[in-house]
C-alpha positions in Angstrom: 100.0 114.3 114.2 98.6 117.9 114.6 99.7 120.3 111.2 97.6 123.4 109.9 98.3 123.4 106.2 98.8 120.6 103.5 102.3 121.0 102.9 103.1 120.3 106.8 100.9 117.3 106.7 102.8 115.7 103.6 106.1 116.6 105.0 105.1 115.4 108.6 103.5 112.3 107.2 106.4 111.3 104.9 109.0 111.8 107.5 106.6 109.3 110.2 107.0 107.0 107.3 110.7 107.7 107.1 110.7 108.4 103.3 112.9 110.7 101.1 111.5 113.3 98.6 113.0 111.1 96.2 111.2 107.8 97.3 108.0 109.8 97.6 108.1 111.0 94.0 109.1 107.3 92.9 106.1 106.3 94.3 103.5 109.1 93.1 105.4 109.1 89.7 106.7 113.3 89.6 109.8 114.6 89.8 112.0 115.0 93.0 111.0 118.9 92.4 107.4 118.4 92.4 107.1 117.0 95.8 109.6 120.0 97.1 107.1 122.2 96.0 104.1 120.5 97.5 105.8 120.1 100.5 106.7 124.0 100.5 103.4 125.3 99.2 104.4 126.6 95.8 101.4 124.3 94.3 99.5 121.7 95.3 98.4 117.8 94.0 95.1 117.8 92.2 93.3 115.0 90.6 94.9 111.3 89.9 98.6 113.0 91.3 96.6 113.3 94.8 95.2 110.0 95.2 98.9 108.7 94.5 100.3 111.0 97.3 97.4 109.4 99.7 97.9 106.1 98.8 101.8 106.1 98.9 101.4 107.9 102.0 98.7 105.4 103.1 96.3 108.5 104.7 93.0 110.2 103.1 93.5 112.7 100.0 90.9 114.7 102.5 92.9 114.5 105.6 95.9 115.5 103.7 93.7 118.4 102.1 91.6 119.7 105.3 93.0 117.5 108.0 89.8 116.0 108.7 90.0 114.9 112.1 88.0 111.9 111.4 90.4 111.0 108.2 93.5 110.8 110.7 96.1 108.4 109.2 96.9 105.3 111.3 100.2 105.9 113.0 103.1 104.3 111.0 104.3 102.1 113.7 100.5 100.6 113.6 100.3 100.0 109.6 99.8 96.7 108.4 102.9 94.8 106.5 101.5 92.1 105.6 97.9 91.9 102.9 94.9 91.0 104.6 92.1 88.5 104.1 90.4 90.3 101.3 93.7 91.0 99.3 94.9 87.9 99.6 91.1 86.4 98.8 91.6 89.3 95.4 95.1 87.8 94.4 93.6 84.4 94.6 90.5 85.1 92.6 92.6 87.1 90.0 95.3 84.2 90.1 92.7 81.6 89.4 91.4 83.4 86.1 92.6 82.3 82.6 95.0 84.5 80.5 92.5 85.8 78.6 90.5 86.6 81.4 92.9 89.0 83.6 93.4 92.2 80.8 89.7 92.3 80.8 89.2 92.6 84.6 92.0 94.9 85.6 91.1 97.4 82.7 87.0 97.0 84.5 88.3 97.6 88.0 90.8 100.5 86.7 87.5 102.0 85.1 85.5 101.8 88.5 88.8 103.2 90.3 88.9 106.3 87.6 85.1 106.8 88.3 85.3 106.7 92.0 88.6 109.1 91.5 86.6 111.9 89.2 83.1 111.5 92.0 85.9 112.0 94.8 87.5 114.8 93.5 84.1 116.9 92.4 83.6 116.5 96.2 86.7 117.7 96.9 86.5 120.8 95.1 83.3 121.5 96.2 84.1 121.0 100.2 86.8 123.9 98.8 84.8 126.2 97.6 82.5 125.8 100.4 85.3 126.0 103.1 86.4 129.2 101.0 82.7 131.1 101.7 
């Protein structure tokens, strides 16, 4: 899958994955509208919104941003269905914690999530303004 811009690599990427506007906004959490506008060029995802779209898109936010060859999405007829070892192994460990334990854990891991989010997107923004130059 070979687009220019980030609105033909959302649309082209959600129609591989045979998904609706509708079921891609479900999943990213914005309006019907939103995603129609991505998808046209009107605005673009920024910050938490565009790690959603990657991950309910299951690509890179930077191959949907610059379509970094080296980011390319797995084809969908190639993407896993089923968890592998190390989610399973995760589901188990969490699974196996007390009550009082699982709050305290999700709200840690949510934390190094958010971090990794902010780091990523300061990258992003530079690799814009560079690409800009």
């Amino acid at each position: 899958m070979k687009t220019n811009e980030l609105p033909e690599r959302m649309r082209a990427r959600r129609t591989e994955l045979n998904m609706s506007q509708q079921r891609l906004a479900d999943a990213v959490k914005v309006s019907h509208v939103t995603i129609f506008k991505w998808e046209n060029g009107d605005t673009e995802p920024k910050g938490k919104n565009l790690f959603t779209l990657s991950k309910a898109l299951r690509c890179s936010p930077t191959w949907l941003l610059f379509g970094d060859e080296s980011s390319q999405p797995t084809p969908a007829p190639e993407l896993p269905t089923a968890l592998d070892e190390r989610q399973q192994k995760l589901i188990y460990l969490f699974d196996s914690l007390p009550e009082s334990e699982k709050e305290r854990h999700i709200s840690e891991l949510e934390g190094k999530v958010d971090g990794f989010n902010a780091l990523f997107e300061e990258l992003l923004i530079a690799r814009k303004k560079t690409n800009k130059k």
